[in-house]
C-alpha positions, -999 to 999 in steps of 0.1 A, spaced: -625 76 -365 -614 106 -388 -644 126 -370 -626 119 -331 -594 127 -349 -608 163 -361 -624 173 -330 -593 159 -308 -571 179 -330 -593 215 -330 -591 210 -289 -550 206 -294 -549 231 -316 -564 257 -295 -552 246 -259 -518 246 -275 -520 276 -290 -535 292 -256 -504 273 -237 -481 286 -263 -491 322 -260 -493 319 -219 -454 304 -220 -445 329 -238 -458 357 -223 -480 373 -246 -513 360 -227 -524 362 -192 -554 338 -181 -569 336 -144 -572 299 -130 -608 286 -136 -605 257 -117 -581 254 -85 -578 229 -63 -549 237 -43 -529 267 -37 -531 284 -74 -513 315 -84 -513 332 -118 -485 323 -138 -462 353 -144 -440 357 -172 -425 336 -197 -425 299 -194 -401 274 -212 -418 241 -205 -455 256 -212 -439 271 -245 -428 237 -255 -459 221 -241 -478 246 -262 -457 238 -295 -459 200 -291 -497 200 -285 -503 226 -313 -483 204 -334 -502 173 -325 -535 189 -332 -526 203 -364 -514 164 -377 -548 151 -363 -564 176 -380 -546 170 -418 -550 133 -411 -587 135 -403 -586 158 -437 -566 133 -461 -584 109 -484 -577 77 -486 -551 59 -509 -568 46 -537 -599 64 -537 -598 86 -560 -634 99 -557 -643 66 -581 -671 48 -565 -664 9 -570 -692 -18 -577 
């Protein structure tokens, strides 16, 4: 389980940080994929700014929790 939570939380972290950095301006990334009518987003974006913070966020708590020991352990092995 802690392993899904490290690799679901690098992912968050880095598609949040990307979606920060695009609401905000500061990076510009061509559509890959487009289905429909796509255009390059231009300028600063509120809602992919807090999109960006909320997933980077998210990642960055899977990440400690996929990190943290368990309560108790205390690196003693038990018989």
């Amino acid at each position: 389980m802690k392993t899904i939570a490290l690799i679901a939380g690098v992912i968050g972290v880095l598609l949040g940080g990307l979606w920060l950095l695009q609401g905000l301006g500061i990076a510009h990334v061509r559509p890959i994929l487009c289905f429909a009518n796509c255009t390059t987003m231009q300028g600063a974006s509120s809602t992919w700014t807090i999109v960006g913070i909320v997933v980077l966020a998210a990642g960055v708590r899977a990440i400690f929790y996929s990190r943290k020991r368990r309560s108790g352990d205390n690196g003693r092995m038990s018989n």
